[in-house]
GUKOL-95523 format. One record per atom (N, C-alpha, C, O): residue in three letters; x, y, z. Coordinates in pm, whole numbers, plus 50000, padded with zeros to 5 digits. Example, Ala and Ser with C-alpha at 12.3 -4.5 7.8 and 13.67 -1.06 7.14 Angstrom:
<recs>
ALA513194943150780;ALA512304955050780;ALA513204967050780;ALA514244966850846;SER512854977550708;SER513674989450714;SER512905000350787;SER513415011450804;
</recs>
This chain:
<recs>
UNK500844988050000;UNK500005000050000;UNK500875012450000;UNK501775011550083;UNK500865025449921;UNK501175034049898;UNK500715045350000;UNK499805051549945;UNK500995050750129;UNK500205060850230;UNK500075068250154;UNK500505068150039;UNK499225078750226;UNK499025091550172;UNK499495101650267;UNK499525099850389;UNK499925113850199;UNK499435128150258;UNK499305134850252;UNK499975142750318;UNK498145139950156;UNK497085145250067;UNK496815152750208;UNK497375148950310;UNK495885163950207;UNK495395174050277;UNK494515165150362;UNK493555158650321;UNK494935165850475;UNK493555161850596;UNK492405166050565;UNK492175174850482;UNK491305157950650;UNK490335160550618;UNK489435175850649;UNK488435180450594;UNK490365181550770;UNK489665192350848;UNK490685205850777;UNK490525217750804;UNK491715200350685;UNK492295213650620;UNK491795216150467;UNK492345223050381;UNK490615208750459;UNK490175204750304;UNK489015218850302;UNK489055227550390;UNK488095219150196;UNK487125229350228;UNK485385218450286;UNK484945207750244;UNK485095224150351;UNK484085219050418;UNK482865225350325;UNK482675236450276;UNK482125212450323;UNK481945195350341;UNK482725192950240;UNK482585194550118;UNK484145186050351;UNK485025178050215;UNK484485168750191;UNK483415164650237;UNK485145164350117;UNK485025153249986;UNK486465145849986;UNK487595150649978;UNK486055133049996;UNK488125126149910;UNK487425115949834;UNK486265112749863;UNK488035110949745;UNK488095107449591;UNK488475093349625;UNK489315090349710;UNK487765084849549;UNK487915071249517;UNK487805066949412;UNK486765062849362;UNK489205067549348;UNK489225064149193;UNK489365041549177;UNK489865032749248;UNK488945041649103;UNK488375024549106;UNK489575023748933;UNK489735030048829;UNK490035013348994;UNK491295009648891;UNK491644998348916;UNK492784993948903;UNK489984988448983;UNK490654975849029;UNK490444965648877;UNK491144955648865;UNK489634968848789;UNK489214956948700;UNK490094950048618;UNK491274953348603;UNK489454938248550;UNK490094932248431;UNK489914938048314;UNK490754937248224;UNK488764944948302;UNK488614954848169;UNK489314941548058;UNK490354940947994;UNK488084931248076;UNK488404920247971;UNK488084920247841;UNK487964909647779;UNK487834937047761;UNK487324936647641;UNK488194941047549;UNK487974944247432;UNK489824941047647;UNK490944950047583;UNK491534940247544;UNK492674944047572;UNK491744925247480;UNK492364919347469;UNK493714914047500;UNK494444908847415;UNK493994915547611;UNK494754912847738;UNK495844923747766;UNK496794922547842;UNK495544933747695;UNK496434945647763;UNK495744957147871;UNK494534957947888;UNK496474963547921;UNK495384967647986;UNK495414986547968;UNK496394993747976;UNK494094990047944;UNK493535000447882;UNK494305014148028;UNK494655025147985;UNK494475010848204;UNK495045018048232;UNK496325023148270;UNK496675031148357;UNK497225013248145;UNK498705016848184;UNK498635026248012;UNK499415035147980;UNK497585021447935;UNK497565027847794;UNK498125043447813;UNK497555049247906;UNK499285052547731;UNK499965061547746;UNK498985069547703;UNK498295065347611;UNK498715082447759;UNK497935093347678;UNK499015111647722;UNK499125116947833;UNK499415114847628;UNK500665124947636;UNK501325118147703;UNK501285121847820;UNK502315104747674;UNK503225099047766;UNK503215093747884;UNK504115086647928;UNK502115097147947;UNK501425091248034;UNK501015082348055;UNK500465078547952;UNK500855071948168;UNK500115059148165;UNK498545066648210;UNK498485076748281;UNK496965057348137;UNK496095064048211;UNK495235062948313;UNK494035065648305;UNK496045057148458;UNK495485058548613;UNK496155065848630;UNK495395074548671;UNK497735072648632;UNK498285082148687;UNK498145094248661;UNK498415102648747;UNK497455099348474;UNK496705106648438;UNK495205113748490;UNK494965125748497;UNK494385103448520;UNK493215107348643;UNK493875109648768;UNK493965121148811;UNK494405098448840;UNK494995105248955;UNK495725118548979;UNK495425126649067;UNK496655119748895;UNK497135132548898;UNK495695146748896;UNK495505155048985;UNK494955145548777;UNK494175153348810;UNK493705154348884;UNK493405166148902;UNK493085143049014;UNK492245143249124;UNK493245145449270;UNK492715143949380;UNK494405148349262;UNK495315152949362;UNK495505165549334;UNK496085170749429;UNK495295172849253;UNK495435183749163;UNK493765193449218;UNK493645205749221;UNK492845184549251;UNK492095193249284;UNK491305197649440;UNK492225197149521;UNK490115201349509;UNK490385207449611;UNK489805195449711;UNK489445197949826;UNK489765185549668;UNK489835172449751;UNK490235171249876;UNK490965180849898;UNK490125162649998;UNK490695162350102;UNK491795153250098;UNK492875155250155;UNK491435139950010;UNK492575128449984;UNK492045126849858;UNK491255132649783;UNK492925114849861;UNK492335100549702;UNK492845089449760;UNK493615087649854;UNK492215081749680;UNK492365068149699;UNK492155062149628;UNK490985062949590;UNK492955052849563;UNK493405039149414;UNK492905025649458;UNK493755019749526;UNK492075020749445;UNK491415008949453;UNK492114999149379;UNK491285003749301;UNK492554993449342;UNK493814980849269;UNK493334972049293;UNK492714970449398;UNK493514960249171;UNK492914946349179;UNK493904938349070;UNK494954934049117;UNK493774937249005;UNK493884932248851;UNK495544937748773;UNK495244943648669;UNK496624937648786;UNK497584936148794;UNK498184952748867;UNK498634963648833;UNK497834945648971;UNK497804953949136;UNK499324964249112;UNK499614976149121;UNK500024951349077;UNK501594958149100;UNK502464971649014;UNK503254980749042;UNK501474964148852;UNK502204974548774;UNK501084989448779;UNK501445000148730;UNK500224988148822;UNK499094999148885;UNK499925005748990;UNK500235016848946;UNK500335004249088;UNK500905010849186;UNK502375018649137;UNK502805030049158;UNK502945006749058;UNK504395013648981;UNK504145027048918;UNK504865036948913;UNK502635024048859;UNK502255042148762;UNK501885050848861;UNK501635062648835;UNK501815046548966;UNK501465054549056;UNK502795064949179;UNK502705074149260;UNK503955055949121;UNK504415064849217;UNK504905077949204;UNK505105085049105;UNK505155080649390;UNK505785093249368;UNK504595099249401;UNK504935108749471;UNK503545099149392;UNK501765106449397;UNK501185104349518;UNK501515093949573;UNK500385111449576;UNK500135117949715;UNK498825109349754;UNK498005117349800;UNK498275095749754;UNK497435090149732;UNK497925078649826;UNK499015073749856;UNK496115075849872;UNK497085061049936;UNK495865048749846;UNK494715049449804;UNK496865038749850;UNK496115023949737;UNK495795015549841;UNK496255015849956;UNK494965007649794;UNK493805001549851;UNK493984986649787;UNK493364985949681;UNK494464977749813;UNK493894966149698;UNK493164956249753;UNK493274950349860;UNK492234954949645;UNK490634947649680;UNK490824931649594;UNK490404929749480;UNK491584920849682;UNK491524908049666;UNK490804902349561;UNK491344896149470;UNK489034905349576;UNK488174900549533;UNK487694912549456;UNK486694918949487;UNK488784916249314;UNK487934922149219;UNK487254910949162;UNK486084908849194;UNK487744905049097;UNK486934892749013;UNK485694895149019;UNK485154899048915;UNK485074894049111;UNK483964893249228;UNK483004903149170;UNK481794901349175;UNK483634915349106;UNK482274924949083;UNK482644937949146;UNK483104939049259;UNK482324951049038;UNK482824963749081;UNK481934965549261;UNK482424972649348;UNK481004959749275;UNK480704962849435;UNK481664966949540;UNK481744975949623;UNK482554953749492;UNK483764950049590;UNK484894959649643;UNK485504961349748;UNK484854967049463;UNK485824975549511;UNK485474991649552;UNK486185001149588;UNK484114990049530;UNK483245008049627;UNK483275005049739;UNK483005014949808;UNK483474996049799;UNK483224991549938;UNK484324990549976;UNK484504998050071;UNK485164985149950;UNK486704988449970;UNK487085001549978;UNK487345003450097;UNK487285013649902;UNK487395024149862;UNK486405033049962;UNK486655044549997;UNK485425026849995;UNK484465033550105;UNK484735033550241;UNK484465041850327;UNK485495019850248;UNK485905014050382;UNK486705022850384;UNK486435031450468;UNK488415026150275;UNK489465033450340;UNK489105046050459;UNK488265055050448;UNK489665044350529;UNK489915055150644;UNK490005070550580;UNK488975076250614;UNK490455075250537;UNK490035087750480;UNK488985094550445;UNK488565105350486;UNK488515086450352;UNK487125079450254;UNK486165083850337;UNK485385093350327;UNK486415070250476;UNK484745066950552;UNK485105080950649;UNK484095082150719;UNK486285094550693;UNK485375099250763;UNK484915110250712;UNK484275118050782;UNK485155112350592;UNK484725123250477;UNK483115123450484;UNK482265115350523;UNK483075137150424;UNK481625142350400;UNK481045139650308;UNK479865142650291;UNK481765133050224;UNK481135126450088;UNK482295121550021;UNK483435125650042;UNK481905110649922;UNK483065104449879;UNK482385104149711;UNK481245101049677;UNK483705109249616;UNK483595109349484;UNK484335094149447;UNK485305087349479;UNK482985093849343;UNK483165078449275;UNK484205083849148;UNK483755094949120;UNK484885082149097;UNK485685085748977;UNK486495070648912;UNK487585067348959;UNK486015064748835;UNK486545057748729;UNK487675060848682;UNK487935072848665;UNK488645050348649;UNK490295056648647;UNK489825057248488;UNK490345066648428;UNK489065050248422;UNK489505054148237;UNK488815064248200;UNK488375064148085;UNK488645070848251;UNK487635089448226;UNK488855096548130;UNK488385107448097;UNK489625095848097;UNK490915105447978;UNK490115118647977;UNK490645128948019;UNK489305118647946;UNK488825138547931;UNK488355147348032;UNK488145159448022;UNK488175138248152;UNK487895147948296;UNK488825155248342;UNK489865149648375;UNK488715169048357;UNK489535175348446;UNK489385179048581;UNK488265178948632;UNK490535182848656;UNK490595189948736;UNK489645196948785;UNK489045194348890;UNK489395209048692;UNK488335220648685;UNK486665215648693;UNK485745222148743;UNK486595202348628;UNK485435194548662;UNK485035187548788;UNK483865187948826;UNK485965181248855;UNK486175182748948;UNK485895186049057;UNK485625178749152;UNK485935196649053;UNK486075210049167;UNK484655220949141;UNK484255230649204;UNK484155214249021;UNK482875220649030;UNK481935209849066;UNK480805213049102;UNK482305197049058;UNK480965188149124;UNK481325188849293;UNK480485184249371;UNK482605194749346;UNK483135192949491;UNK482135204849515;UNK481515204549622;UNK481935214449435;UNK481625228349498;UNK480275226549481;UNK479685234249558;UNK479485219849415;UNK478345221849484;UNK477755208649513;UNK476585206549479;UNK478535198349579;UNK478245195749703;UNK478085202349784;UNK477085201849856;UNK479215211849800;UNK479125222049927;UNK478565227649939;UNK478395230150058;UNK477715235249846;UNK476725244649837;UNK475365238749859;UNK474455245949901;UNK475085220049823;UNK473955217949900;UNK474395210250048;UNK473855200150091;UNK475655218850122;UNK475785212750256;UNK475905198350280;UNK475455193450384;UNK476455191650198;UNK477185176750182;UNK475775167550199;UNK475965155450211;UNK474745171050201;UNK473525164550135;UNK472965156350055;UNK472405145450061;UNK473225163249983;UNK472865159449795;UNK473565148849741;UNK474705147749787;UNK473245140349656;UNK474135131349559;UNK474445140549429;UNK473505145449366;UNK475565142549396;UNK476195155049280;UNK476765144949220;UNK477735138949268;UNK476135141649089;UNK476345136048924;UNK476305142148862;UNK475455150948846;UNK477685138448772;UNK478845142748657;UNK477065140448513;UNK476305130748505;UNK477055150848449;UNK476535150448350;UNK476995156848230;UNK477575167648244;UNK476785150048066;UNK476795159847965;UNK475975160347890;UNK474985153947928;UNK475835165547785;UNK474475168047746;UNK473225164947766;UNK472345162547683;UNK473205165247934;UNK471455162247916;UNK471135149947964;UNK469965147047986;UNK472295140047989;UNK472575127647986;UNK473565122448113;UNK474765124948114;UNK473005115948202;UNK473565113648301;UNK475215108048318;UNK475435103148207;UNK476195106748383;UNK477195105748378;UNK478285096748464;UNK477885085848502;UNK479695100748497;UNK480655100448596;UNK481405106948612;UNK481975108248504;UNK481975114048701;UNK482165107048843;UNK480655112048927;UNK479715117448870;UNK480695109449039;UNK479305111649128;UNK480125112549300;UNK481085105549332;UNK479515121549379;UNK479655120249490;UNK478825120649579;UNK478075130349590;UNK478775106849688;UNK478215103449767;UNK478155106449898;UNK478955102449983;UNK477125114149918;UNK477345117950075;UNK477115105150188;UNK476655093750177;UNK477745114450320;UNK478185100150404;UNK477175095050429;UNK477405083250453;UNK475835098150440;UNK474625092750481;UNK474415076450384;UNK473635067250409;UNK475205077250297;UNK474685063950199;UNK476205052550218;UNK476405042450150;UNK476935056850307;UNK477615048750355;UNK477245032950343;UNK477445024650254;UNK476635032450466;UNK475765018150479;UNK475145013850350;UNK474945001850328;UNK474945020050292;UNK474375010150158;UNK474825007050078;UNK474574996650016;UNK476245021550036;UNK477085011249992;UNK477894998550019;UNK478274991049929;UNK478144996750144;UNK478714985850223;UNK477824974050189;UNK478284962650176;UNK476784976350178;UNK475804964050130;UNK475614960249999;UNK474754952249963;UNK476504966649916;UNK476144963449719;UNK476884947949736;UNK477774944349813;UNK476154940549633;UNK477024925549588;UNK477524927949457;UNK477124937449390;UNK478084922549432;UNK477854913749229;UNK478794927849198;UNK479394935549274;UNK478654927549064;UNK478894933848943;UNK478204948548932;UNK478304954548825;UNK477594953649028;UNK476674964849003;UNK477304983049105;UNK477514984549225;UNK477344988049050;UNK477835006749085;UNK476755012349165;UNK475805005249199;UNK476815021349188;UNK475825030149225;UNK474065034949161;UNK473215040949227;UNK473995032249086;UNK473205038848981;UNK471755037249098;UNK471065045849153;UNK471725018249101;UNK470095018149164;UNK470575022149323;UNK469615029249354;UNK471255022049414;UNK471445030849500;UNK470965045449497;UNK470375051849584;UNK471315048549393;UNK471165064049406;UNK469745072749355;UNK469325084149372;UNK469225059149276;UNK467905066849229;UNK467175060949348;UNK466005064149331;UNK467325052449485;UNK466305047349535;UNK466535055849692;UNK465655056749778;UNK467895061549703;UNK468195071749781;UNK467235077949893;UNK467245077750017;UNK466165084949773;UNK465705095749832;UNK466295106649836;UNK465445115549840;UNK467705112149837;UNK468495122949841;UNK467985127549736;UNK467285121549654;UNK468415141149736;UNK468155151049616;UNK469405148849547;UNK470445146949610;UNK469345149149407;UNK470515145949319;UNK470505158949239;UNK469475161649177;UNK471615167949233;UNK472455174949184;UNK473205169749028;UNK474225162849032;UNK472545174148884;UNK473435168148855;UNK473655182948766;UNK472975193048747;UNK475225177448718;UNK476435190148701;UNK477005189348538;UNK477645179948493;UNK476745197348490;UNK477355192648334;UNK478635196548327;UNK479065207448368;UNK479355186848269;UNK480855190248253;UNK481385188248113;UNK482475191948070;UNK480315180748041;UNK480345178947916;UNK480425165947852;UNK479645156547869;UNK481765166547754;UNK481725149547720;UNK482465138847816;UNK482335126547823;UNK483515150047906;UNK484085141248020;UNK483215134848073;UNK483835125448125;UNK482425133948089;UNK481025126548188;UNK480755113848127;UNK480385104048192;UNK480995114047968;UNK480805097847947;UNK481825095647890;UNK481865083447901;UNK483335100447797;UNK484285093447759;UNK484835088447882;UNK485165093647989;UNK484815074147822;UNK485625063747893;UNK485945050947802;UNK485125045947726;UNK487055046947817;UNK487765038447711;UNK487815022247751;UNK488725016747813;UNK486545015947696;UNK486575004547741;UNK487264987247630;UNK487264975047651;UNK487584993647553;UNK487934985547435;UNK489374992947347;UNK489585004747374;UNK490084987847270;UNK491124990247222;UNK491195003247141;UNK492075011847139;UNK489745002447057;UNK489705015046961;UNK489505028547038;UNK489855040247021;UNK488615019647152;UNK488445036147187;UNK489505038847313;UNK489125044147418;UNK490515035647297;UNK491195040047395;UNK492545049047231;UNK493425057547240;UNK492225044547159;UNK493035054947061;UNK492695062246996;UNK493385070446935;UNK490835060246995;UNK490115070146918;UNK490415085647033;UNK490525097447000;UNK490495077647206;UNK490315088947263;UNK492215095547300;UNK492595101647400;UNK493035091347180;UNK494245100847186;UNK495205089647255;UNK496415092047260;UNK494685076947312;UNK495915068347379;UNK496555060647270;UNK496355060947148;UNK497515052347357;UNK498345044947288;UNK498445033947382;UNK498845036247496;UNK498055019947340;UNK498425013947418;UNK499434999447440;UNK499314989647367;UNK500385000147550;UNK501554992547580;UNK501574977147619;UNK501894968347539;UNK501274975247726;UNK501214963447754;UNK500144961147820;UNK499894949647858;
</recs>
């Protein structure tokens, strides 16, 4: 595991937020390479999201790892983040929100952002506008990444839905969690960052990568 020491939670802006980027999968549609060591400006792309999400007004982050755990952490170093690795990715993305929920940072935060490591077009600046109005509905609200009109990622979960995420099984995210909530949902347009994400070979070069091993 990689510590962190990313901004505490009480020097962050209130209702912080810390970041749980999920980079545990097999992403088995890439034909056995894997889509987040794929280079984008020289870059591998988990250290590319991460970097942006240390980059913004976050309290921490946190790297969820599963699925070749080791060379994931290698792109990672040097970065202000602490990693998490979740045994039982196999098992189903549940495994690893709950993991990522569990970390100590994470669980005593005011809300925790879901962020997908293969997002390539999210920034920073996006970011920091779904952090900010969380804050503005007082760490309340569920605040989803939208673009045109069209629902999205990343999303942040306030602590109240803790417990339920702790209870997801299988293969399944947030989605029916969050529409069955009850919370008021915030959602935030950021554009096409909200749905590029590179799940297959082409589109990890349609979206500017290159990919290695």
């Amino acid at each position: 595991m990689i510590s962190s020491t990313h901004r505490s939670d009480i020097d962050g802006p209130y209702p912080w937020v810390s970041i749980v980027i999920l980079a545990a999968g097999k992403a088995s549609r890439m034909g056995g390479k894997h889509k987040l060591l794929a280079r984008f400006e020289g870059v591998p792309l988990v250290r590319r999201v991460t970097c942006i999400a240390t980059a913004s007004s976050a309290s921490s982050v946190a790297v969820v790892t599963g699925h070749r755990a080791m060379e994931i952490e290698q792109a990672l170093c040097g970065l202000d983040v602490t990693t998490v690795f979740n045994p039982d990715y196999g098992q189903g993305l549940a495994t690893s929100l709950i993991k990522g929920i569990s970390c100590e940072s994470v669980r005593h935060a005011c809300g925790a952002m879901i962020l997908p490591a293969d997002m390539p077009a999210v920034t920073t600046a996006d970011l920091d506008r779904l952090i900010e109005a969380f804050q503005t509905a007082g760490g309340r609200a569920i605040i989803r990444a939208a673009g045109n009109g069209q629902r999205g990622n990343p999303v942040i979960l306030p602590r109240a839905l803790q417990g339920d995420v702790l209870r997801l099984k299988g293969d399944v995210g947030a989605r029916d969690l969050i529409r069955q909530s009850g919370l008021q949902i915030v959602d935030v347009d950021i554009g096409e960052g909200a749905h590029l994400d590179v799940d297959t070979p082409e589109a990890v070069e349609a979206a500017g990568g290159a990919l290695t091993t």
